[in-house]
N, C-alpha and C positions, 0 to 999 in steps of 0.2 A: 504494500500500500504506500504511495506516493503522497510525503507530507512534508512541509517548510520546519526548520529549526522554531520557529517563532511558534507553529504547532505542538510542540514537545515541549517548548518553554511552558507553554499555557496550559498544558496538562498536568505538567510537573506542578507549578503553583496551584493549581487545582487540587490537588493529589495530597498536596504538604504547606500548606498553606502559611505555617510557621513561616517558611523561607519569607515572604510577605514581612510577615509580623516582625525579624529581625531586619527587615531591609537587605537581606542578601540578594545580591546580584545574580543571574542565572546565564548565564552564556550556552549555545550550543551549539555544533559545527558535524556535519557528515563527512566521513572522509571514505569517498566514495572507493577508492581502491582495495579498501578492506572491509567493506559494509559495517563501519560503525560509527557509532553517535558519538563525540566526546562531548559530556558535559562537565562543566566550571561554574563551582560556586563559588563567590567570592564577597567578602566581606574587611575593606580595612587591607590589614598587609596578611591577613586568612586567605587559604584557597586552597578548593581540592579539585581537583579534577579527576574524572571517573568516565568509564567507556559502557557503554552497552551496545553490543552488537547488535544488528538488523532485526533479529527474530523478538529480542527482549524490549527493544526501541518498540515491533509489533503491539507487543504483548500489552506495553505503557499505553499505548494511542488505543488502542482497540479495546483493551477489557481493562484498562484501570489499574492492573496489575504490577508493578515495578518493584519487586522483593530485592533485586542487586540494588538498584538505584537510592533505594529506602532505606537502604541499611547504613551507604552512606550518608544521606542526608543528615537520620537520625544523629551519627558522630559526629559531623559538621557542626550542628546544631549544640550536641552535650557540650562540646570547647565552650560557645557565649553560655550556657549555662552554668559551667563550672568557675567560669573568668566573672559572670555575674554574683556567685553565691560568693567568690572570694574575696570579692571587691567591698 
């Protein structure tokens, strides 16, 4: 299925809405020689960036589903948690 980065962006804030609520930035780029997504979230001098292949990229657009991508988000997100409770 044929869809724009800006599609995937708006799923993902969809999905994890958090990233919103901290103001994290969401970048994300297909790098068509090797059918995969890289996505970048980035917050400050924070940043992770993570790949999901063609089928898992599907899987996010189509059924909502994104268990790799959530797993990171989740850790992205614990750092301002942990940086907040320290603070």
């Amino acid at each position: 299925m044929p869809y724009t980065s800006q599609t995937l962006i708006s799923k993902i804030h969809q999905m994890y809405p958090t990233i919103r609520d901290h103001n994290i930035e969401v970048v994300a780029w297909h790098d068509q020689t090797q059918d995969t997504w890289v996505i970048t979230l980035q917050k400050g001098d924070h940043t992770l960036t993570t790949y999901l292949d063609g089928a898992e990229a599907d899987q996010c657009i189509e059924g909502g589903r994104c268990i790799y991508l959530g797993l990171h988000v989740a850790e992205f997100l614990a750092n301002f948690e942990d940086e907040r409770l320290a603070a």
